[in-house]
Biotite code that builds the C-alpha atoms (Angstrom):
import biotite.structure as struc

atoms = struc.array([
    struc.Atom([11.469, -24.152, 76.780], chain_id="A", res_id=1, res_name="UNK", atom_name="CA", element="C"),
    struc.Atom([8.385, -22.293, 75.915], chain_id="A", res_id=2, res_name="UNK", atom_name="CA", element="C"),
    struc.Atom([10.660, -19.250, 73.810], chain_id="A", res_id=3, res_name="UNK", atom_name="CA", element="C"),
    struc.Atom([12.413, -22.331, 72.403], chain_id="A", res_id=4, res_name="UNK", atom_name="CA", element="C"),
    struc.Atom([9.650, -24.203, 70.886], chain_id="A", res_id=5, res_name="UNK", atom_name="CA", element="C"),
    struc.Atom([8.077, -21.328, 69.918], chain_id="A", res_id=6, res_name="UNK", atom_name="CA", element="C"),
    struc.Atom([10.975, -20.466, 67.642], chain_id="A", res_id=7, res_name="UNK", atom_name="CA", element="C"),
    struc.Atom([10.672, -23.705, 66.138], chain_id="A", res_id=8, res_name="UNK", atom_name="CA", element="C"),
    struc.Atom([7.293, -23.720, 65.259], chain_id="A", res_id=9, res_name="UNK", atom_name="CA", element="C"),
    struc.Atom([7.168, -20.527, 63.714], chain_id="A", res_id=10, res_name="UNK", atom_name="CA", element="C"),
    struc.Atom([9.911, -21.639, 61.024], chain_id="A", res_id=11, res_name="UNK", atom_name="CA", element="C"),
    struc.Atom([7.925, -22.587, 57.836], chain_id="A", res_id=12, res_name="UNK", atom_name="CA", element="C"),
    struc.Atom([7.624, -25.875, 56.999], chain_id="A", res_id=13, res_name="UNK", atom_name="CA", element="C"),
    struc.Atom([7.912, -27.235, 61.094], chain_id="A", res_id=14, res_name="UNK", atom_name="CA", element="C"),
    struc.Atom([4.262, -28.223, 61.240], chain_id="A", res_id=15, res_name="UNK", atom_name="CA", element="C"),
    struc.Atom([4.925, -31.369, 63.125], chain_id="A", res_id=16, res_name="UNK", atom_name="CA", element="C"),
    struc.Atom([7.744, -31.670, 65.486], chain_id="A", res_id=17, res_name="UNK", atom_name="CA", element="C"),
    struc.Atom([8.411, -34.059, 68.314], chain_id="A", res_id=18, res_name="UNK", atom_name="CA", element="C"),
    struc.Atom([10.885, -32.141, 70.992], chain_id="A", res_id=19, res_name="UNK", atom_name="CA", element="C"),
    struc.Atom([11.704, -34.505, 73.687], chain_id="A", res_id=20, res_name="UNK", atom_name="CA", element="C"),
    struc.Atom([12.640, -33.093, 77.511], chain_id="A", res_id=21, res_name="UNK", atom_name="CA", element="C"),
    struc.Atom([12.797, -34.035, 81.106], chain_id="A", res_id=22, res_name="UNK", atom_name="CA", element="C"),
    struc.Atom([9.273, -34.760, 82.379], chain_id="A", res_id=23, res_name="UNK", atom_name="CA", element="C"),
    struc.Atom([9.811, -31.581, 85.076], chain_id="A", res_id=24, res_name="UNK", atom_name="CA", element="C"),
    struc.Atom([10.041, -29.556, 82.108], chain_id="A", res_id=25, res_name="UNK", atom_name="CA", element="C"),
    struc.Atom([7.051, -30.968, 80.265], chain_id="A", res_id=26, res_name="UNK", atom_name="CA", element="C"),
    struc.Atom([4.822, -30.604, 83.054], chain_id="A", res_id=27, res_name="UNK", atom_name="CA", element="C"),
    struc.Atom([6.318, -26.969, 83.114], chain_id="A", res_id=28, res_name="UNK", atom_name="CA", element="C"),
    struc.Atom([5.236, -26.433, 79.714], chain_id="A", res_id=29, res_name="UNK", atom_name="CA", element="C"),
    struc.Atom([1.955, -27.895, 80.326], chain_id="A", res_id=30, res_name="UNK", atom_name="CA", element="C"),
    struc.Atom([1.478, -25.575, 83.161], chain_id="A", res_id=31, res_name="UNK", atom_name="CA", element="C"),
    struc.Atom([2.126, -22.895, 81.003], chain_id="A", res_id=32, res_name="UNK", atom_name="CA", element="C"),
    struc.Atom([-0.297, -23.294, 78.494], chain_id="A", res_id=33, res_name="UNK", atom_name="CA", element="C"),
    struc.Atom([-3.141, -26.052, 80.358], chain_id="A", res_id=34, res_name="UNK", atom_name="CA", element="C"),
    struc.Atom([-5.823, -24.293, 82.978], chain_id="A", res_id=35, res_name="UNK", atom_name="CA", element="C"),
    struc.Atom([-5.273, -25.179, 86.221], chain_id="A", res_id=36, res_name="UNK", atom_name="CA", element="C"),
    struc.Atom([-8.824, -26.935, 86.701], chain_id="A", res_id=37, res_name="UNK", atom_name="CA", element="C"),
    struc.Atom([-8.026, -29.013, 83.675], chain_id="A", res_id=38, res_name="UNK", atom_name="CA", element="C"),
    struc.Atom([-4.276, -29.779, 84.499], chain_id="A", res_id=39, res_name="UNK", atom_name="CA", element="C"),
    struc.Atom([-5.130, -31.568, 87.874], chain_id="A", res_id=40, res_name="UNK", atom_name="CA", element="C"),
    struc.Atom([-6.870, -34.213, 85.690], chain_id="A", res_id=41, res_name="UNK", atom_name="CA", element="C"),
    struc.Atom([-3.944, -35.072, 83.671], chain_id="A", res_id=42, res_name="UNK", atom_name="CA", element="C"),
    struc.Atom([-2.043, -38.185, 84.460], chain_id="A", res_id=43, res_name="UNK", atom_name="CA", element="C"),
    struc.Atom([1.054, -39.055, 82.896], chain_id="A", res_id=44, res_name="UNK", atom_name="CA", element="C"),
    struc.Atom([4.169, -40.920, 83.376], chain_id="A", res_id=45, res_name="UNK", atom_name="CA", element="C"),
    struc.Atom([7.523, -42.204, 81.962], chain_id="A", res_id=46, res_name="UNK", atom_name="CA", element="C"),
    struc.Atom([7.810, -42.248, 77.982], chain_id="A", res_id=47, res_name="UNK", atom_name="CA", element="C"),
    struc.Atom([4.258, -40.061, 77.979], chain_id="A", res_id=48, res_name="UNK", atom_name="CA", element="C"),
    struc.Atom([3.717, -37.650, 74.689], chain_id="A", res_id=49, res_name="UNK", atom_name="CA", element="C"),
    struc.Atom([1.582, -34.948, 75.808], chain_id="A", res_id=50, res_name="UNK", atom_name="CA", element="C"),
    struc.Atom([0.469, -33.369, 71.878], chain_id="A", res_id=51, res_name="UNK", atom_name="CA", element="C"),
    struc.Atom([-0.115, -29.991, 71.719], chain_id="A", res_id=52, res_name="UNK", atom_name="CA", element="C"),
    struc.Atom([-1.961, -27.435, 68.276], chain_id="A", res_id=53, res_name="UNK", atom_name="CA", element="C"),
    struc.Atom([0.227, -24.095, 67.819], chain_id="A", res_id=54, res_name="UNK", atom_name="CA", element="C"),
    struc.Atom([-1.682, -21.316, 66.412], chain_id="A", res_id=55, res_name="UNK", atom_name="CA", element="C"),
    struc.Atom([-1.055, -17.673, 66.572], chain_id="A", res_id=56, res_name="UNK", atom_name="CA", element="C"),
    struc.Atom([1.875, -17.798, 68.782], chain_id="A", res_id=57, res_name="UNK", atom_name="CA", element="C"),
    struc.Atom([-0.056, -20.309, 71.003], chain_id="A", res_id=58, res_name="UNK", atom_name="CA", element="C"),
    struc.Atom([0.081, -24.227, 72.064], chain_id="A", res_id=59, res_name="UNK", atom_name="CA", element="C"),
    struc.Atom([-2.916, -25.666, 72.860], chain_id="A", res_id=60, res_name="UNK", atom_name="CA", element="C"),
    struc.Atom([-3.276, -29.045, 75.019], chain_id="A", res_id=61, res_name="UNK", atom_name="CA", element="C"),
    struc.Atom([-4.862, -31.815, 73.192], chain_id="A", res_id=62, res_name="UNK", atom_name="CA", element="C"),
    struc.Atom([-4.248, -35.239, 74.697], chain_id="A", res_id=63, res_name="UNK", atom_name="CA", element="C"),
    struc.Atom([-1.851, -37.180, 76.990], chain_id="A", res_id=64, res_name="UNK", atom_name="CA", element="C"),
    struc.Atom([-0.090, -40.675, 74.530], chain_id="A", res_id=65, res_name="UNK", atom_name="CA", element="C"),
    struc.Atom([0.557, -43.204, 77.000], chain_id="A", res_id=66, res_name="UNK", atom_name="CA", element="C"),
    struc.Atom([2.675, -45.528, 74.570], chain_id="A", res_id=67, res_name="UNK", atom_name="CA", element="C"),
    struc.Atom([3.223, -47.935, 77.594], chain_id="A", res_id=68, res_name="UNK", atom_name="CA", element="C"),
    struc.Atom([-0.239, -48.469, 78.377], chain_id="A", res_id=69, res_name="UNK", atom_name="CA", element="C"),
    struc.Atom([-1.462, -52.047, 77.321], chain_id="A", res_id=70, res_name="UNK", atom_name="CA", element="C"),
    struc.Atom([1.562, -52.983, 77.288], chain_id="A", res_id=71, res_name="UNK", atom_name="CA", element="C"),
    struc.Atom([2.533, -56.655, 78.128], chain_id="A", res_id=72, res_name="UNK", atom_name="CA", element="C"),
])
């Protein structure tokens, strides 16, 4: 996952993609890329986005998107 999104964002003009997977293999990626300190503080569940920066061959964690939170 993490060679394949690589790839992608180092094509030119892919400066926002969405890439949709398996929550086992997000939390994967997260794991990759998120401390370990920091990670056990994340939360997320079904339909989550977790949004990442890539820079210099790198992803950064920025935020969990709980689009089902609030929700009635």
């Amino acid at each position: 996952m993490n060679k394949t999104l690589t790839e992608i964002m180092n094509k030119e003009d892919h400066e926002t993609v969405l890439a949709v997977s398996h929550g086992g293999a997000c939390f994967m990626f997260l794991r990759k890329w998120e401390d370990l300190s920091k990670r056990e503080k994340i939360h997320f569940t079904n339909c989550c986005i977790l949004k990442f920066e890539f820079e210099d061959n790198e992803f950064k964690f920025i935020e969990v998107i709980d689009p089902l939170k609030n929700v009635v």
